[in-house]
C-alpha positions in Angstrom: 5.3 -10.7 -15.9 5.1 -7.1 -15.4 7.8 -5.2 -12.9 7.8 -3.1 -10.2 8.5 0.8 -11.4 10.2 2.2 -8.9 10.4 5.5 -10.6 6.6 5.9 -10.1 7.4 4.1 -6.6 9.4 7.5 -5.8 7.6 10.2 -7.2 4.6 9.2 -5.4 6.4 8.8 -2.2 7.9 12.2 -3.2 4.6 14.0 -3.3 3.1 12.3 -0.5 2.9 13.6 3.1 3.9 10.1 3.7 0.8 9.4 5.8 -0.7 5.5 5.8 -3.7 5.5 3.5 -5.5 3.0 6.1 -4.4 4.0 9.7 -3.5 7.4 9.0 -0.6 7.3 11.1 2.2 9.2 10.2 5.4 7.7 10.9 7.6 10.6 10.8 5.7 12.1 13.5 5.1 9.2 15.6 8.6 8.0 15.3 10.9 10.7 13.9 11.8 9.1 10.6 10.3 9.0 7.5 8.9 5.4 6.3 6.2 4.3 4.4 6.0 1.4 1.9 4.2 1.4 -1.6 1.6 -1.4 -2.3 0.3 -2.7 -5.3 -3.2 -2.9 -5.0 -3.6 -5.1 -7.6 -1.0 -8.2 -7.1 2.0 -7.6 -10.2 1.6 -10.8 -11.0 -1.6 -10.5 -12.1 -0.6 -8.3 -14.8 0.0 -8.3 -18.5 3.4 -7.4 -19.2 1.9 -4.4 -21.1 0.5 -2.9 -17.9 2.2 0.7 -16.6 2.4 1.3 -13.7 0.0 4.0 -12.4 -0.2 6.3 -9.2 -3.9 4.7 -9.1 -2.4 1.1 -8.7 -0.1 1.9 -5.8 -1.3 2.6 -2.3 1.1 4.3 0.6 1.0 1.7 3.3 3.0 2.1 7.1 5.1 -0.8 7.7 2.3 -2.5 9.8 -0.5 -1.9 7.8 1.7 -3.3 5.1 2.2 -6.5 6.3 -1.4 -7.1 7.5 -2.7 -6.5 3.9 -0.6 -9.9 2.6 -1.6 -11.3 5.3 -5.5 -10.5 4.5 -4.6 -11.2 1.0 -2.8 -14.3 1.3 -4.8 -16.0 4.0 -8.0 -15.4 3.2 -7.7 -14.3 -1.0 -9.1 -10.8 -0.4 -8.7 -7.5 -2.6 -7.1 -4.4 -1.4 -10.7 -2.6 -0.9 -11.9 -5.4 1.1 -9.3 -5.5 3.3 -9.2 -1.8 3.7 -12.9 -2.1 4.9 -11.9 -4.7 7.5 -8.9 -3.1 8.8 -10.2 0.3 9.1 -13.1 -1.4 10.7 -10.9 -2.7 13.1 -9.1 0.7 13.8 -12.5 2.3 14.7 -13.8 -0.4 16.6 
Protein backbone atom coordinates (compact mmCIF):
# COMPACT_ATOMS: atom_id res chain seq x y z
CA UNK A 1 0.00 0.00 0.00
CA UNK A 2 1.29 3.26 -0.78
CA UNK A 3 1.85 6.06 2.22
CA UNK A 4 0.94 9.39 2.90
CA UNK A 5 4.01 11.97 2.01
CA UNK A 6 3.79 14.38 4.32
CA UNK A 7 6.70 16.27 2.77
CA UNK A 8 4.54 17.01 -0.29
CA UNK A 9 1.63 17.35 2.45
CA UNK A 10 3.69 20.52 3.67
CA UNK A 11 5.11 22.18 0.86
CA UNK A 12 1.78 22.45 -0.65
CA UNK A 13 0.24 23.75 2.50
CA UNK A 14 3.38 26.02 2.48
CA UNK A 15 2.60 27.62 -0.90
CA UNK A 16 -1.03 27.73 -0.41
CA UNK A 17 -3.03 30.79 0.75
CA UNK A 18 -4.60 28.10 2.77
CA UNK A 19 -7.99 28.79 1.18
CA UNK A 20 -10.65 25.60 0.89
CA UNK A 21 -10.60 24.42 -2.70
CA UNK A 22 -14.59 23.87 -2.37
CA UNK A 23 -16.07 26.59 -0.02
CA UNK A 24 -13.43 29.04 -0.43
CA UNK A 25 -13.53 29.92 3.06
CA UNK A 26 -10.51 30.92 4.52
CA UNK A 27 -10.07 29.86 7.95
CA UNK A 28 -7.44 32.12 9.07
CA UNK A 29 -9.63 34.90 8.28
CA UNK A 30 -12.81 33.67 9.50
CA UNK A 31 -11.33 32.33 12.57
CA UNK A 32 -7.86 33.72 13.25
CA UNK A 33 -5.81 30.63 12.94
CA UNK A 34 -4.45 28.85 10.22
CA UNK A 35 -6.03 25.33 9.38
CA UNK A 36 -6.64 23.48 6.48
CA UNK A 37 -6.44 19.71 5.87
CA UNK A 38 -4.86 17.89 2.73
CA UNK A 39 -7.00 15.32 0.87
CA UNK A 40 -6.24 12.65 -1.34
CA UNK A 41 -8.32 12.80 -4.12
CA UNK A 42 -7.78 9.54 -5.08
CA UNK A 43 -8.28 7.14 -1.88
CA UNK A 44 -4.27 5.81 -0.93
CA UNK A 45 -5.39 2.67 -0.83
CA UNK A 46 -6.16 2.52 -4.18
CA UNK A 47 -2.63 2.88 -5.10
CA UNK A 48 0.22 0.88 -6.28
CA UNK A 49 2.96 1.04 -3.91
CA UNK A 50 4.92 2.61 -6.85
CA UNK A 51 2.73 5.70 -6.92
CA UNK A 52 4.35 9.34 -5.74
CA UNK A 53 2.68 11.45 -4.40
CA UNK A 54 1.83 14.47 -6.45
CA UNK A 55 0.60 18.16 -5.79
CA UNK A 56 -2.20 17.05 -8.46
CA UNK A 57 -3.42 14.17 -6.10
CA UNK A 58 -3.91 16.29 -3.06
CA UNK A 59 -6.66 18.82 -2.57
CA UNK A 60 -6.60 21.69 0.35
CA UNK A 61 -9.84 20.96 2.12
CA UNK A 62 -11.31 23.26 5.50
CA UNK A 63 -12.04 20.96 8.28
CA UNK A 64 -15.79 20.80 7.27
CA UNK A 65 -15.52 20.38 3.85
CA UNK A 66 -13.18 17.64 4.83
CA UNK A 67 -15.24 15.62 6.60
CA UNK A 68 -18.29 15.92 4.18
CA UNK A 69 -16.05 14.55 1.31
CA UNK A 70 -15.78 10.89 3.30
CA UNK A 71 -18.86 11.20 4.07
CA UNK A 72 -19.90 11.59 0.16
CA UNK A 73 -17.28 9.07 -0.49
CA UNK A 74 -18.08 6.53 1.96
CA UNK A 75 -21.84 6.71 1.93
CA UNK A 76 -22.64 6.85 -1.35
CA UNK A 77 -19.01 5.57 -3.29
CA UNK A 78 -18.49 8.88 -5.06
CA UNK A 79 -15.11 10.43 -6.54
CA UNK A 80 -13.69 13.68 -5.45
CA UNK A 81 -15.03 15.58 -8.65
CA UNK A 82 -18.45 14.37 -8.08
CA UNK A 83 -18.71 15.34 -4.87
CA UNK A 84 -17.13 18.71 -5.49
CA UNK A 85 -20.02 19.27 -8.01
CA UNK A 86 -22.58 18.45 -5.31
CA UNK A 87 -21.17 20.29 -2.56
CA UNK A 88 -20.43 23.43 -4.34
CA UNK A 89 -23.94 22.95 -5.67
CA UNK A 90 -25.09 23.01 -2.40
CA UNK A 91 -22.97 26.24 -1.34
CA UNK A 92 -24.64 28.20 -4.26
CA UNK A 93 -27.92 27.03 -3.81
Amino acid sequence: MAERNRDIVGQLKGRSASECEICRQRFAVRYGVECIEAHHKVPISTYSSEHAVRFEDLALLCPNCHRAVHIYMKKWDLDYPEICERLVGRLAG
